[in-house]
N, C-alpha and C positions, 0 to 999 in steps of 0.2 A: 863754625869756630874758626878762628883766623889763625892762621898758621905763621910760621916764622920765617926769617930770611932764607932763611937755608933750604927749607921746606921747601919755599917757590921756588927758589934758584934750581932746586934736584927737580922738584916736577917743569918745571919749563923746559932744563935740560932734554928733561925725554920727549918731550913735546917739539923740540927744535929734530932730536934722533931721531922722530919717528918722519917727520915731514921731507929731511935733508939729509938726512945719513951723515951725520958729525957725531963724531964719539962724546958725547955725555959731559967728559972730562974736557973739554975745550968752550965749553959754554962756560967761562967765568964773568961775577960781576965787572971787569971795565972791558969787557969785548965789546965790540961795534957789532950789531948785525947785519949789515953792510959791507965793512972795510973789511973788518977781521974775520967772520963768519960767513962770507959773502954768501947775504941770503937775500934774493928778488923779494921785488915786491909782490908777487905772488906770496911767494912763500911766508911770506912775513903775515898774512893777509889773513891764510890757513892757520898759522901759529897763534895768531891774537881769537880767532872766532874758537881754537881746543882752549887756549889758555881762560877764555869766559868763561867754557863749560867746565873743568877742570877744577876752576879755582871762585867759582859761583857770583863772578863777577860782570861787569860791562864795559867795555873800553870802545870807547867810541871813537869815529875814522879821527874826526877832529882832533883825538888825545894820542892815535896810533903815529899821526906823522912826531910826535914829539918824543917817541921811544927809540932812540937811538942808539943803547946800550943796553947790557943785558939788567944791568944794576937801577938804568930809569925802566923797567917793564918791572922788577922785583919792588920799587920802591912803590911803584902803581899800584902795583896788585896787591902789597900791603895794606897800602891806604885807603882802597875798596873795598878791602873784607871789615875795615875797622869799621 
């Protein structure tokens, strides 16, 4: 069943908390995960392969360099569960 914006945004969040230790409430849709979140590429790496499991999706490397924001990962993984 596909879930709602908000939804992914809350389970990413924790998914971003458990990997990098940022409090939950700082993952909003126009944050960078990069600039603002400063998250490695590592870590970004980890976050996309829970965010598949998580949200019964596939994001593939090719679609990973294009998630620049927490809001293009939320609009993705909308548009894969549809």
């Amino acid at each position: 069943m596909a879930q709602s914006e908000q939804e992914i945004l809350e389970g990413l969040a924790e998914i971003v908390n458990e990997e990098t230790g940022l409090d939950t409430a700082s993952v909003e849709m126009d944050k960078s995960f990069t600039e603002d979140l400063d998250i490695d590429s590592l870590s970004m790496m980890t976050i996309v392969v829970n965010a598949e499991e998580k949200f019964g999706v596939r994001i593939p490397d090719s679609e990973v360099k294009n998630l620049k924001t927490v809001r293009d990962a939320v609009t993705y993984i909308a548009g894969a569960q549809g």
